[in-house]
KEDREN-389095 format. One record per residue: y, x, z of N, C-alpha, C, O in turn. Coordinates in pm, whole numbers, plus 32768, in hexadecimal, padded with zeros to 4 digits. Layout:
<nulums>
<nulum <Y; X; Z>; <Y; X; Z>; <Y; X; Z>; <Y; X; Z>> ...
</nulums>
This chain:
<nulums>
<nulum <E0BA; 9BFF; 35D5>; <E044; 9C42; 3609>; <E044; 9CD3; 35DB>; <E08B; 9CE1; 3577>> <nulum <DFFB; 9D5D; 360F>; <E02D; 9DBB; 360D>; <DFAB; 9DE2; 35BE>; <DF44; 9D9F; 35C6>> <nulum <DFB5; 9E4A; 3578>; <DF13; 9E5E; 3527>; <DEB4; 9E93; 3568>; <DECD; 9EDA; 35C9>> <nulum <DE3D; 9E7D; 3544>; <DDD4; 9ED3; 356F>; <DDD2; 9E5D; 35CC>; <DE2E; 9E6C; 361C>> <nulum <DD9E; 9E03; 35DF>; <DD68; 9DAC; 3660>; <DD17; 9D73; 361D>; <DD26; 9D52; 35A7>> <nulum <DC89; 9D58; 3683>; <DC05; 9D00; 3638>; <DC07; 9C7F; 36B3>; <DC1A; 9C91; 372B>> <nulum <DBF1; 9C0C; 3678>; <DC10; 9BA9; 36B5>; <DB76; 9B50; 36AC>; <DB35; 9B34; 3646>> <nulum <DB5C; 9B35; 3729>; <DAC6; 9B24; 3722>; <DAB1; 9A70; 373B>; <DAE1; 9A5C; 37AB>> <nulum <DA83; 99F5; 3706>; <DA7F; 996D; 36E7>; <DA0A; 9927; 36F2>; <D9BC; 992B; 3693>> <nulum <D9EB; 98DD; 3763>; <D990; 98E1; 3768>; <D996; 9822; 3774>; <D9FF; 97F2; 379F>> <nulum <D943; 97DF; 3758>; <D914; 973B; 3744>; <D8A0; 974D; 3793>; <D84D; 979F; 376D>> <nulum <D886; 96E7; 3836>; <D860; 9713; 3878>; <D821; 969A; 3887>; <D865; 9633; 3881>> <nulum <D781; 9695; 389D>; <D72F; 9624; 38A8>; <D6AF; 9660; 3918>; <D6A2; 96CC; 3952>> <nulum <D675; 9607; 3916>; <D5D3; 9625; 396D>; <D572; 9629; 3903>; <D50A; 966B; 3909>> <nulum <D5A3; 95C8; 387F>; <D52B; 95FC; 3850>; <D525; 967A; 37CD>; <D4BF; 96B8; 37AE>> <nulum <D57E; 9686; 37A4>; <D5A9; 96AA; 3754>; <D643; 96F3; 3780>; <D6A4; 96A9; 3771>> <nulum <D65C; 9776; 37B1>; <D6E0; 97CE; 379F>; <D6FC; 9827; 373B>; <D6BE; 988F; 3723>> <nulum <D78C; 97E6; 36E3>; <D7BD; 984E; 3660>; <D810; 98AA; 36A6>; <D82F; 989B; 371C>> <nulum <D835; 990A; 365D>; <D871; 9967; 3677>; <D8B2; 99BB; 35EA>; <D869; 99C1; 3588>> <nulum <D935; 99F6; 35E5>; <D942; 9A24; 3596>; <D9BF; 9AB1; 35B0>; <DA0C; 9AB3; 3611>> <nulum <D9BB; 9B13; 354D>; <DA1A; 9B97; 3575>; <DA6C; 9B9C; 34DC>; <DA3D; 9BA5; 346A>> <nulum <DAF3; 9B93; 3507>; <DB45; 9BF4; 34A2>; <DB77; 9C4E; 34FC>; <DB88; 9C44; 3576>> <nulum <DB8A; 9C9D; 34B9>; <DBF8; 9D16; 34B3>; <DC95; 9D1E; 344A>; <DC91; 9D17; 33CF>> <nulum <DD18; 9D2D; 349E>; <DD92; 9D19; 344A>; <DDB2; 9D9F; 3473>; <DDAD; 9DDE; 34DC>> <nulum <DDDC; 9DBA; 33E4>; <DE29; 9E30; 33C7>; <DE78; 9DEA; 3374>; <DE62; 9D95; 331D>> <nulum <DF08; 9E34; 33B1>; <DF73; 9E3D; 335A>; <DFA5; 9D9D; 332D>; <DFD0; 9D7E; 32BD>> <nulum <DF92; 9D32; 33B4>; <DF97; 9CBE; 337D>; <DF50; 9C8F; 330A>; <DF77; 9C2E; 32C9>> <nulum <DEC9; 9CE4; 32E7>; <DE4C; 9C76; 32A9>; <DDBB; 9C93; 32DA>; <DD7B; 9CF2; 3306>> <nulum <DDA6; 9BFE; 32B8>; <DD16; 9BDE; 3338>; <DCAA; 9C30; 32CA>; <DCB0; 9C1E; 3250>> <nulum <DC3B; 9C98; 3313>; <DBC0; 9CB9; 32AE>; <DB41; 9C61; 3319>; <DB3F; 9C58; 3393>> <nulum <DAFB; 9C38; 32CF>; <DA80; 9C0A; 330E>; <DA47; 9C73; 3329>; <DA40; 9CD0; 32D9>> <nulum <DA01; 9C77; 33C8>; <D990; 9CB8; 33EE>; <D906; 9C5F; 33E9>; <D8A7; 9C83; 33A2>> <nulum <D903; 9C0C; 3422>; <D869; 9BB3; 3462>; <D880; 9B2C; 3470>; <D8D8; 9AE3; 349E>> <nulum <D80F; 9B20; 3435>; <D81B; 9A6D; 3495>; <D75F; 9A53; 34B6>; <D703; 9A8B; 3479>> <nulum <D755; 9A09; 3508>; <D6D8; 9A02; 3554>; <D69D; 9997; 3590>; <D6C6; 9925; 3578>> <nulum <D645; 99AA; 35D8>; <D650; 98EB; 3633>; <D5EB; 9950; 3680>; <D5B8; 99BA; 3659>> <nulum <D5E2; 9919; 36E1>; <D579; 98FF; 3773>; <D524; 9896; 3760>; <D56A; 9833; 3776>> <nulum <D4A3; 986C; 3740>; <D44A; 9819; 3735>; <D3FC; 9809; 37DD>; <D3BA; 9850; 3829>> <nulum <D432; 9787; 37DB>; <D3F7; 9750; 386C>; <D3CC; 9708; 38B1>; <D3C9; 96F5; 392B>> <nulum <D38A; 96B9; 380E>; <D334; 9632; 3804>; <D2B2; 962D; 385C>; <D27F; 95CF; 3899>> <nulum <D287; 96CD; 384A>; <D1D3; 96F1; 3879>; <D1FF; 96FF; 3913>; <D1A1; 9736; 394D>> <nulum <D254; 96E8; 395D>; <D264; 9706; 39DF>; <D28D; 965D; 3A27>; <D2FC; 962B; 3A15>> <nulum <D238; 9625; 3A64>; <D24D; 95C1; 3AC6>; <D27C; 95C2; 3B65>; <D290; 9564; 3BB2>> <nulum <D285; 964B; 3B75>; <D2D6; 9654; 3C0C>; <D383; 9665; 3BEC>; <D3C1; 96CA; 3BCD>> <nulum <D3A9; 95F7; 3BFE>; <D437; 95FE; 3BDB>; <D484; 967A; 3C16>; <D4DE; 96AF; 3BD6>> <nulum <D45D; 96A4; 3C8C>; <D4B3; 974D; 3CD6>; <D46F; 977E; 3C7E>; <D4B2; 9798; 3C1A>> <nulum <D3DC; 97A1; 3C74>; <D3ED; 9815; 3C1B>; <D432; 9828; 3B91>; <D438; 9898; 3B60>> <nulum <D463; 97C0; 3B54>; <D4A5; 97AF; 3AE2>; <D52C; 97CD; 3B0F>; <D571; 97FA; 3AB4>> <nulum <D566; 97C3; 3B80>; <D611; 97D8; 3BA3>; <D5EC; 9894; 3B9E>; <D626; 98EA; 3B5C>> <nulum <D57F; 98A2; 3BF7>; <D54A; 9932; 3C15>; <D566; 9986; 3B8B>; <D5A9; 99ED; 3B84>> <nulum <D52B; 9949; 3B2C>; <D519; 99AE; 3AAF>; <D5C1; 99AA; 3A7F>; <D606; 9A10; 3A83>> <nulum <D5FE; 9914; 3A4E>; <D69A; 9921; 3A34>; <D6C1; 99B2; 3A64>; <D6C3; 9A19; 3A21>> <nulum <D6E0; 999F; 3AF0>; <D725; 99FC; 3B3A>; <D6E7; 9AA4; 3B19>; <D729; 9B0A; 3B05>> <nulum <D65A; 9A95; 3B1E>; <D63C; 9B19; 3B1B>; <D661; 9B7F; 3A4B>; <D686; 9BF4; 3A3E>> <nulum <D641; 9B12; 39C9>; <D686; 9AE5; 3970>; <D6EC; 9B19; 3975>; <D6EE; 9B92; 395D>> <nulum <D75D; 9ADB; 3992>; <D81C; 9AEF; 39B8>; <D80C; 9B83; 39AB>; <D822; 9BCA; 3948>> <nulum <D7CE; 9BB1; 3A56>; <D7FE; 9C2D; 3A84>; <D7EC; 9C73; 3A17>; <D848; 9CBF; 39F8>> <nulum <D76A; 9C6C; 39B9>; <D756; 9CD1; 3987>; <D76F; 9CF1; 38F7>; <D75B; 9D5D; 38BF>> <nulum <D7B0; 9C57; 38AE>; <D831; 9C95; 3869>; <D87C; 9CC8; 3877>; <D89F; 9D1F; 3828>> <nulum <D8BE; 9CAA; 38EA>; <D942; 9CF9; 3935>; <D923; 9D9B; 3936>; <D966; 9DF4; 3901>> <nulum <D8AD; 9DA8; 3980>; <D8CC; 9E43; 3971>; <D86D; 9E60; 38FA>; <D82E; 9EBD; 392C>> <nulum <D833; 9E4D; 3873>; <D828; 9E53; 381B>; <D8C7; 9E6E; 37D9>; <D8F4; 9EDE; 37C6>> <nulum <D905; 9E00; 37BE>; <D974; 9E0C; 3757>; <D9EF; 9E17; 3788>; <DA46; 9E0E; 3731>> <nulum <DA1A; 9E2B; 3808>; <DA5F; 9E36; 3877>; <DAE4; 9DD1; 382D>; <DB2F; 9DEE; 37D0>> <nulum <DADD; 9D63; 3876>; <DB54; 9CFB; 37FC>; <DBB7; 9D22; 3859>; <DBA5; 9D58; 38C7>> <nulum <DC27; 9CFD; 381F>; <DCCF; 9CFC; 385D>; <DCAF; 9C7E; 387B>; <DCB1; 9C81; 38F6>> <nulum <DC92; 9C0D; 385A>; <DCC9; 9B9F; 388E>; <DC45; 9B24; 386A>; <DC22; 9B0B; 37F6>> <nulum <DC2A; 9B07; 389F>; <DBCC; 9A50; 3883>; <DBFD; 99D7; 3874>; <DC43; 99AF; 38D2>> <nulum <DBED; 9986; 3810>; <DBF1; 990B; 37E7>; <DB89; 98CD; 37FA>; <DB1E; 98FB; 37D1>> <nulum <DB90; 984E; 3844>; <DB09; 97FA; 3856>; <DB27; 9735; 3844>; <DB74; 96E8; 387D>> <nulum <DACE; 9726; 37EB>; <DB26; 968F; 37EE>; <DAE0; 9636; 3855>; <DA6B; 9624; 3877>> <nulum <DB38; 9610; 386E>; <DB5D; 9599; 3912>; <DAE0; 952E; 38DE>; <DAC8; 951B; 3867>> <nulum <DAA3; 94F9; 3939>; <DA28; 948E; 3919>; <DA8E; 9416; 3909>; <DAE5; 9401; 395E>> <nulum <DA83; 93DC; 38B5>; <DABC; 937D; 388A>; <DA6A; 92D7; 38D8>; <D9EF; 92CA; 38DA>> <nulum <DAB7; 9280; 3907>; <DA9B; 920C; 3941>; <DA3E; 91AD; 38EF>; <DA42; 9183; 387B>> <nulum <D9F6; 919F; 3948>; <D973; 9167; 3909>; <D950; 90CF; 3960>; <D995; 90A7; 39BE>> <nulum <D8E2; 908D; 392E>; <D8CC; 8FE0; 3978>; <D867; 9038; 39DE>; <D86E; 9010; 3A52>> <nulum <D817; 909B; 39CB>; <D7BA; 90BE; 3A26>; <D7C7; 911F; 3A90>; <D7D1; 9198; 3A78>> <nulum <D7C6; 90F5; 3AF5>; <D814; 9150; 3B57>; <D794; 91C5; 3B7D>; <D7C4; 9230; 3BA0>> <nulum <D706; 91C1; 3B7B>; <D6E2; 9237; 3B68>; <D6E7; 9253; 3B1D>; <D6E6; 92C9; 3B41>> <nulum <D6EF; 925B; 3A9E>; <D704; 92C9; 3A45>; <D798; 92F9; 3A45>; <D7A5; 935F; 3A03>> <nulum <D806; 92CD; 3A7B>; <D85C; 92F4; 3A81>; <D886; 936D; 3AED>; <D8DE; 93C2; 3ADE>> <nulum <D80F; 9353; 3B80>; <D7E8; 937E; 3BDA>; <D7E0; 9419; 3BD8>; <D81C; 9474; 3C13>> <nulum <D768; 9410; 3B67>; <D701; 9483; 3B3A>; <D751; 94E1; 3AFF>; <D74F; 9554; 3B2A>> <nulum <D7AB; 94B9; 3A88>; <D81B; 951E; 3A3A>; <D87A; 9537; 3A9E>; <D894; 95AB; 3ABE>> <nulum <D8A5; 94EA; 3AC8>; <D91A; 952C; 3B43>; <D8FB; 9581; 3B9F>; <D950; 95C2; 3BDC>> <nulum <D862; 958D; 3BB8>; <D7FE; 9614; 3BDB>; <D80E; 965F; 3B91>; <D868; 96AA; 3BB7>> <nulum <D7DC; 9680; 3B17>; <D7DF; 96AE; 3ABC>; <D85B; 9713; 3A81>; <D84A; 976E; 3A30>> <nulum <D8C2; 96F2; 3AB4>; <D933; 96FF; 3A84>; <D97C; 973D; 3ADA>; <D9DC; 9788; 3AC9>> <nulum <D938; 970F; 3B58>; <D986; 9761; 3BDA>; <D939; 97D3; 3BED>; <D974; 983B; 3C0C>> <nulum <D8B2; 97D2; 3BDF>; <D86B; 9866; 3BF4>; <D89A; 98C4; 3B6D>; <D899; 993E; 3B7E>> <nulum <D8BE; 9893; 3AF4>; <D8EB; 98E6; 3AA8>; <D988; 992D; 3AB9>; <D9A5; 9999; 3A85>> <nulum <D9D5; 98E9; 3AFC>; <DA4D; 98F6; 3B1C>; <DA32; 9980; 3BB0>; <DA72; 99E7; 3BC6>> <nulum <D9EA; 995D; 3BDD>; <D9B4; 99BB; 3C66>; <D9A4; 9A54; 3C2F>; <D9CD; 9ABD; 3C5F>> <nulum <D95B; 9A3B; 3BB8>; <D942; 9AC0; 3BA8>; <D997; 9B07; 3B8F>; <D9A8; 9B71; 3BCC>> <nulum <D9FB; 9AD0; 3B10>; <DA48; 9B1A; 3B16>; <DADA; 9B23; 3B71>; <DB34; 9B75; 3B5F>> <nulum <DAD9; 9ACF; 3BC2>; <DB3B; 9AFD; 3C3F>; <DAF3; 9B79; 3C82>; <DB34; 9BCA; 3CC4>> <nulum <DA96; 9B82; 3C74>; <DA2F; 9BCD; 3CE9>; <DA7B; 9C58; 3CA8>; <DAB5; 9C9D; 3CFC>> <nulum <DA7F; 9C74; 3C55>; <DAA2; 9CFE; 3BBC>; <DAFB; 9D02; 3BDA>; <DB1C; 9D79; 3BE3>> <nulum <DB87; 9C90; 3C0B>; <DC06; 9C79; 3C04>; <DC48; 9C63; 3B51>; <DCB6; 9C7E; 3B1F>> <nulum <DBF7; 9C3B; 3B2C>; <DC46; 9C1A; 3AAB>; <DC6A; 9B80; 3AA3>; <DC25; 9B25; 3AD0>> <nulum <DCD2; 9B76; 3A6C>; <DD3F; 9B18; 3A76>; <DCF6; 9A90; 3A0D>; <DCC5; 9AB4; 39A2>> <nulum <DCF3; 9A41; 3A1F>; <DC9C; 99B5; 39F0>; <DD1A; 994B; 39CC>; <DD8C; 994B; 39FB>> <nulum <DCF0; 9909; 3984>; <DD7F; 9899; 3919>; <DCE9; 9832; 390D>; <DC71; 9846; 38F8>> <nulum <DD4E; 97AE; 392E>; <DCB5; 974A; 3908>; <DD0A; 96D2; 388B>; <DD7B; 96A0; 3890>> <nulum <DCB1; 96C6; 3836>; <DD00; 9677; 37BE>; <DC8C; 95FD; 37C9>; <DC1A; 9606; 37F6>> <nulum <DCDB; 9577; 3787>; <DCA9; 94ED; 3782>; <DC45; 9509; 373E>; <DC20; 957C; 3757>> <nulum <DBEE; 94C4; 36D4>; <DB89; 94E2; 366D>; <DC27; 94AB; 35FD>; <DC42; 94EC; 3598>> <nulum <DC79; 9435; 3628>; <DCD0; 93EA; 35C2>; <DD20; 9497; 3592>; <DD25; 94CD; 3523>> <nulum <DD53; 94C6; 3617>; <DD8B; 9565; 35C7>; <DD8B; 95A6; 358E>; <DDDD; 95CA; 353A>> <nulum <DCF3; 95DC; 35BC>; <DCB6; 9641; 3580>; <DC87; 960B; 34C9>; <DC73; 9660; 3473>> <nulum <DC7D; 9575; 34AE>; <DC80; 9526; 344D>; <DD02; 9541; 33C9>; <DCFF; 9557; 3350>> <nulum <DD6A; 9530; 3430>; <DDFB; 950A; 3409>; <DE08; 95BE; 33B2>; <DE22; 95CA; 333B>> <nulum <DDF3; 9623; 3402>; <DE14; 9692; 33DA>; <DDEA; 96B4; 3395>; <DE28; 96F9; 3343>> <nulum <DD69; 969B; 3389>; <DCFB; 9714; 330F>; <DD16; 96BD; 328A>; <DD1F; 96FF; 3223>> <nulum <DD2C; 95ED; 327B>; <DCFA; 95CE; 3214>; <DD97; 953C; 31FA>; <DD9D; 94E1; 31A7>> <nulum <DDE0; 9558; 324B>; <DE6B; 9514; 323D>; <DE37; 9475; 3273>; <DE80; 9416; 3258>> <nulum <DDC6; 9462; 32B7>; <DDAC; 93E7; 32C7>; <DD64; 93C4; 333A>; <DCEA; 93CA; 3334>> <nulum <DD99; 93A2; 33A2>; <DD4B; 938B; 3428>; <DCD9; 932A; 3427>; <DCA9; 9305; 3493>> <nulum <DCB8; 930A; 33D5>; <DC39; 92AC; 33D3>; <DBBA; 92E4; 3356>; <DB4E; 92B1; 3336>> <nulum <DBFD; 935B; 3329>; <DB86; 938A; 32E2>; <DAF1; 938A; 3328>; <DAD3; 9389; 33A0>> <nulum <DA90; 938C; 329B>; <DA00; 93C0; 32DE>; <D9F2; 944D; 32EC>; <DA45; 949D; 32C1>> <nulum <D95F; 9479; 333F>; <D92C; 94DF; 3355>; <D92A; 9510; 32BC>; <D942; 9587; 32A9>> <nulum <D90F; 94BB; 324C>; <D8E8; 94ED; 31E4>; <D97B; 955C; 317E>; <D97D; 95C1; 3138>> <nulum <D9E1; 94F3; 31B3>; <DA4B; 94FC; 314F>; <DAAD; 95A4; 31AE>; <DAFC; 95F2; 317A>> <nulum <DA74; 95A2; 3252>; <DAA1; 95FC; 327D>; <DA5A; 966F; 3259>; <DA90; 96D9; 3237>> <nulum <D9E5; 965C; 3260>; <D992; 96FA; 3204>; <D9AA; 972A; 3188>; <D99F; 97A2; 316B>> <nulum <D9D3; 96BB; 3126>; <D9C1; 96C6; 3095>; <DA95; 973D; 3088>; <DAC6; 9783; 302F>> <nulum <DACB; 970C; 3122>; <DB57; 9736; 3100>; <DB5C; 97B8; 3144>; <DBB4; 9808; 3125>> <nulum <DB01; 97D6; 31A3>; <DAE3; 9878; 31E8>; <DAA1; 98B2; 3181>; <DAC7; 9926; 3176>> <nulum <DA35; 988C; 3116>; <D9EB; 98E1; 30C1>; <DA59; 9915; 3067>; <DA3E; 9987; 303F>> <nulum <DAE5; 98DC; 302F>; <DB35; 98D2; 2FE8>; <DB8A; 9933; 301E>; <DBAE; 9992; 2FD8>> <nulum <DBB2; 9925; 309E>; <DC33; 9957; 30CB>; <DBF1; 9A1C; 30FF>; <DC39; 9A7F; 3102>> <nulum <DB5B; 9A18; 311E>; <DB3A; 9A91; 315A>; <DAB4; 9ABB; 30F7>; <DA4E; 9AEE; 3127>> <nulum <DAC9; 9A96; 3047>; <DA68; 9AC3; 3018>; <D9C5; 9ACC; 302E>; <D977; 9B1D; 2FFD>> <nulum <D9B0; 9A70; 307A>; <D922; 9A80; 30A9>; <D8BD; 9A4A; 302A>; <D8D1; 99FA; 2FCF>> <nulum <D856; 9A92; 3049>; <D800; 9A81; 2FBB>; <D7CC; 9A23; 2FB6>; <D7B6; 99E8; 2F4C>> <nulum <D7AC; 99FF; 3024>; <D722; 9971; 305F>; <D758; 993C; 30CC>; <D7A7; 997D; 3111>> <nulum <D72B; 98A1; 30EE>; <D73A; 987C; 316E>; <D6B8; 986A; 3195>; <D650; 985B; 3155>> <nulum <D6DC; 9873; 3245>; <D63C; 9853; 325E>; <D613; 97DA; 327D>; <D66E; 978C; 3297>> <nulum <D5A0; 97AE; 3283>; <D554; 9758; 3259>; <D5A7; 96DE; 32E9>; <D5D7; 966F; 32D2>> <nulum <D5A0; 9719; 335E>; <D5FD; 96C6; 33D4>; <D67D; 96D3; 33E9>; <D6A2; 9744; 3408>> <nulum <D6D6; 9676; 33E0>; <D736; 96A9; 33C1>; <D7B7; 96B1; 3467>; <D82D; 96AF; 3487>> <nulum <D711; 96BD; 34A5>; <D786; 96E1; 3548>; <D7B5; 977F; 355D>; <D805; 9794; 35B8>> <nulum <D78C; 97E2; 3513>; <D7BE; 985E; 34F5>; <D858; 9847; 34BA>; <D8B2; 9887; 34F1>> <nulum <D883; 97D5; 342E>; <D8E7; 97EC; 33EE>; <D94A; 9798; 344E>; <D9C3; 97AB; 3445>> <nulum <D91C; 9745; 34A1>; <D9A1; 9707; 3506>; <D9D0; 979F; 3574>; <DA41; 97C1; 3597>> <nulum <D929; 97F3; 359C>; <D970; 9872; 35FB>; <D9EC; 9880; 35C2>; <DA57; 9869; 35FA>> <nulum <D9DA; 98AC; 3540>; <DA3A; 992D; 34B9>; <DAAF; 98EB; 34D3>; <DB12; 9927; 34FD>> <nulum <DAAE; 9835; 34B3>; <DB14; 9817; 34D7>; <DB88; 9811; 3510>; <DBFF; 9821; 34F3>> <nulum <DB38; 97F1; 357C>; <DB9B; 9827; 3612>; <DBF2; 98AE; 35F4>; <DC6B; 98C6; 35F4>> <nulum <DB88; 98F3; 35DF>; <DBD5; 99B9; 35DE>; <DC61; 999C; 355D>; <DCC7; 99DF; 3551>> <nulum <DC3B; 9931; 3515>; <DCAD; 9960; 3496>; <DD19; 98E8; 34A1>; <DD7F; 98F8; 345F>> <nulum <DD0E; 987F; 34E6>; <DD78; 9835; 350D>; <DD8F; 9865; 3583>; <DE01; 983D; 359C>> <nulum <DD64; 98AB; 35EB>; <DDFC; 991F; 3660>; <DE29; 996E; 35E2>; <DE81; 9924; 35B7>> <nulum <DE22; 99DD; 3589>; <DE1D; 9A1C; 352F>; <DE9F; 99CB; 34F5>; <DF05; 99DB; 3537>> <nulum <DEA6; 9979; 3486>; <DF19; 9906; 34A4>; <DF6E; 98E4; 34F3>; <DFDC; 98BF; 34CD>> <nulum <DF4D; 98E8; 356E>; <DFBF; 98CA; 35DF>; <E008; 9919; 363C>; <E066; 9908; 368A>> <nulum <DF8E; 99AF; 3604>; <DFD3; 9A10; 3673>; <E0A1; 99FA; 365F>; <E0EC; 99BA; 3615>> <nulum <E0AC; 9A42; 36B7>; <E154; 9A49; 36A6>; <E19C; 99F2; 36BF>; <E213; 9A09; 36D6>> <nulum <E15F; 995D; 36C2>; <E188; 98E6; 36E8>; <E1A7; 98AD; 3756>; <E162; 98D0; 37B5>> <nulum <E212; 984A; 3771>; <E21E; 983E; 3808>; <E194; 97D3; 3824>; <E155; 978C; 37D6>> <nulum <E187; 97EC; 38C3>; <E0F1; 97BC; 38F3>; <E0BA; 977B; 3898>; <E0FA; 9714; 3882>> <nulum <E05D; 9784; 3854>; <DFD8; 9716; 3826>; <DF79; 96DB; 386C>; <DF4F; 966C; 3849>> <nulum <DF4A; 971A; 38D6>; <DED4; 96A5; 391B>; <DEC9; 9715; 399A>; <DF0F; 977A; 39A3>> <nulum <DE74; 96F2; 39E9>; <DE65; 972F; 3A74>; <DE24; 97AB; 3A49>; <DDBD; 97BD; 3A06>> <nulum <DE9E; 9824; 3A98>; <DE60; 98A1; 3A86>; <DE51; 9906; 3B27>; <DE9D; 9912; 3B87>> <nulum <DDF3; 992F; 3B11>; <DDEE; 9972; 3B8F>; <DDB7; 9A2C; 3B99>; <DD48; 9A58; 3B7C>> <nulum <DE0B; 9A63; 3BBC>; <DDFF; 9AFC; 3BCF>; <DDAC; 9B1B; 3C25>; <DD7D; 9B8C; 3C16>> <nulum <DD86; 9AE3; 3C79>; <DD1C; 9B0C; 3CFF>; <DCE2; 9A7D; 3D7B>; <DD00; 9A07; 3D67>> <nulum <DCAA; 9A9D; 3DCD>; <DCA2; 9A48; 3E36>; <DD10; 9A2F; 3E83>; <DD13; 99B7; 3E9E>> <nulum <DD5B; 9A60; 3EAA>; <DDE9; 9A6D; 3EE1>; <DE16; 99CD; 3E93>; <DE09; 9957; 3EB3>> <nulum <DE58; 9A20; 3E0F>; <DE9E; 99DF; 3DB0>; <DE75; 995A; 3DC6>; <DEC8; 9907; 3DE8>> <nulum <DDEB; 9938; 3DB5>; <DDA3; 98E4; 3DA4>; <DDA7; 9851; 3E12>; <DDB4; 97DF; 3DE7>> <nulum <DD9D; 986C; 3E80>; <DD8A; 9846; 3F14>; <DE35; 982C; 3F26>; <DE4F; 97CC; 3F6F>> <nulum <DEAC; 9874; 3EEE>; <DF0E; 985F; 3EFE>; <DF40; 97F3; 3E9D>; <DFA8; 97BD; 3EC3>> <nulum <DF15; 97CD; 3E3B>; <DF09; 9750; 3DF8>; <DECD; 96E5; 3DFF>; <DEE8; 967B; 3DC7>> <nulum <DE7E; 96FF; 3E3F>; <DE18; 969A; 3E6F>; <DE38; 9662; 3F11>; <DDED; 961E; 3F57>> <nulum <DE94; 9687; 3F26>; <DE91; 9651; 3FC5>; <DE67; 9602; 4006>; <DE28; 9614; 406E>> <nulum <DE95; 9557; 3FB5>; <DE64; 94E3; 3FD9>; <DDA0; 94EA; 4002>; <DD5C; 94BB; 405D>> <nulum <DD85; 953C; 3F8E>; <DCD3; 952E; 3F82>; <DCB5; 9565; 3FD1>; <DC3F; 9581; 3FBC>> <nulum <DCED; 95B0; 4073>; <DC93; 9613; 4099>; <DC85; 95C2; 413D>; <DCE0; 9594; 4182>> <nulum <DC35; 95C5; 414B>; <DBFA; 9561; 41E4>; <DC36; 95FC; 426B>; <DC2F; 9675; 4256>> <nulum <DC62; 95C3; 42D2>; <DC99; 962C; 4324>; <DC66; 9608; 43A0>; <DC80; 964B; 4403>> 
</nulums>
């Protein structure tokens, strides 16, 4: 990976969206942010995709990232809630295609495997190893901000690597991988 790139990570829900920013220089990660979107007080499910998306954009041109990490909704017994994040996840992915910045989607088991050597770690044991690895003073109280960070520091880990998970440079890119999915 080349220096100077901020890589933006975001853990993407309806009710609750983390998000997190490093910046690498010189092949080492500095923490910028980590955050969440609170989106419990909102019962119109669009307007909750509405805010995601509007959210996204405006990290993007806030911290203008080189690249997004977002972890993949992981398979669940409940097919709406599985429904809802795969919303969730696709309007966050939108935005930043919309920017054209290039998106990498990691398992939660990955993004697990990288930060803490163990794909079945907890939320707990993955924060306690980002506070460690990026000096952070405090965690916050939810810890869907430290899965965003995540994401950003396991691509961070993998940059340079041959493929890791579905990445896409644009709509083009996108639609050209996706072929099967597109109704004609």
């Amino acid at each position: 990976m080349n220096s100077d790139k901020i890589i933006l990570g975001i853990d993407p829900g309806t009710t609750i969206m983390g998000f997190g920013l490093i910046k690498v220089v010189k092949k080492k990660m500095h923490f910028l942010q980590l955050n969440e979107l609170q989106l419990k007080k909102y019962d119109d499910h669009y307007l909750k995709l509405k805010l995601i998306f509007e959210r996204t954009v405006e990290l993007i041109d806030t911290y203008k990232p080189d690249h997004i990490a977002i972890e993949a909704p992981f398979f669940g017994k409940n097919v709406q809630s599985m429904l809802k994040l795969g919303r969730a996840q696709g309007v966050a992915m939108a935005a930043g295609l919309s920017r054209e910045i290039p998106i990498t989607e990691y398992s939660p088991k990955k993004i697990k495997m990288a930060i803490t050597g163990n794909g079945n770690a907890s939320k707990e044991q993955v924060a306690k190893m980002l506070q460690s690895l990026l000096n952070l003073k405090e965690l916050p109280k939810n810890l869907d901000s430290t899965d965003g960070l995540a994401a950003a520091v396991c691509h961070f880990y993998n940059s340079g690597r041959v493929q890791i998970g579905k990445s896409y440079t644009g709509w083009s890119a996108f639609v050209k991988q996706n072929e099967g999915r597109i109704k004609k």
